[in-house]
C-alpha positions in Angstrom: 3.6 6.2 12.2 2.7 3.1 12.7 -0.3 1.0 11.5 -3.7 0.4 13.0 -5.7 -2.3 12.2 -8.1 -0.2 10.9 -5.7 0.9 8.3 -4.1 -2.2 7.9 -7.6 -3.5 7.1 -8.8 -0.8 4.6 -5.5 -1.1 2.6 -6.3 -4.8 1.9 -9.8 -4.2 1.0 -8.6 -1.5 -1.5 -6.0 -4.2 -2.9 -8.6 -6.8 -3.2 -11.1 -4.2 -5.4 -8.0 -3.4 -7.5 -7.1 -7.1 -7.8 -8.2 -9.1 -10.4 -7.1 -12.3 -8.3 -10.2 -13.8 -6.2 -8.9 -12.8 -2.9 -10.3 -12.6 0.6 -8.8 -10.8 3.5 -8.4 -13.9 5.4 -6.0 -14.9 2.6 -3.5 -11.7 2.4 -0.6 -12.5 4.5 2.4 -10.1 4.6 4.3 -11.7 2.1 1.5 -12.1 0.1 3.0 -10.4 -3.4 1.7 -7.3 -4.7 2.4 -8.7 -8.5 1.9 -12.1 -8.8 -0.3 -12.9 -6.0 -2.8 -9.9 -6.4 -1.7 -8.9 -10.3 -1.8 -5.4 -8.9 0.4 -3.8 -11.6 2.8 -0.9 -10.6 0.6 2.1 -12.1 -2.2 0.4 -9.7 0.3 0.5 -6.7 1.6 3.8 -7.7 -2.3 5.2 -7.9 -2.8 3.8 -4.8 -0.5 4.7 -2.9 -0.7 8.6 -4.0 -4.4 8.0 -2.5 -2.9 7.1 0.7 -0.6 9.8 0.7 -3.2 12.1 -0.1 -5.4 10.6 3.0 -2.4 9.9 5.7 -0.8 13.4 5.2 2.6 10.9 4.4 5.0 10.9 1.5 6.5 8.1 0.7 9.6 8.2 -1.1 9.8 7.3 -4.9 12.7 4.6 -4.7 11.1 3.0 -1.9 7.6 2.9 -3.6 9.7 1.2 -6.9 10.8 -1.6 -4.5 7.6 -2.4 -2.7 7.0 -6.2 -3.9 4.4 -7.5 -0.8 2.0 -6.4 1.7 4.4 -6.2 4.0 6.7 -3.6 2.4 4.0 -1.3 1.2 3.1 -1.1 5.2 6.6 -0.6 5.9 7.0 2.0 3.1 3.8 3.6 5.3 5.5 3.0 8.6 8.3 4.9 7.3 6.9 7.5 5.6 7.7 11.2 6.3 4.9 14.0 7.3 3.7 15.6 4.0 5.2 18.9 3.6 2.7 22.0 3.5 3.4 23.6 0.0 2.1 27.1 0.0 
């Protein structure tokens, strides 16, 4: 999957509403950290991302969620993701 930059886009705004840091989009960059830059704690990143799972049909996997650390690696954690499974 890769990322549009629709996507890209709304994933920043939802970081920037979850961040307590006075942020604009112009200012996220890739490496732009998920911690110290935007104080987005882990439960906030784990939320969030469940949301995105949720919307993108993905799953990301557990051990790569626990080393996200920037933008960058949470779109590559989405890049990589795998299909959801139907569970019926």
């Amino acid at each position: 999957m890769m990322i549009d930059s629709a996507l890209r886009d709304e994933v920043i705004q939802r970081l920037i509403a979850v961040s307590d840091a006075k942020f604009v989009a112009a200012d996220i960059r890739s490496e732009t950290s998920l911690r110290q830059d935007l104080d987005i704690s882990s439960l906030t990143l784990v939320a969030l991302a469940a949301d995105l799972e949720e919307e993108l049909g993905i799953n990301i996997d557990d051990t790569v969620l626990g080393r996200i650390q920037t933008i960058g690696d949470l779109f590559k954690a989405i890049e990589n993701s795998k299909p959801r499974q139907e569970t019926r």
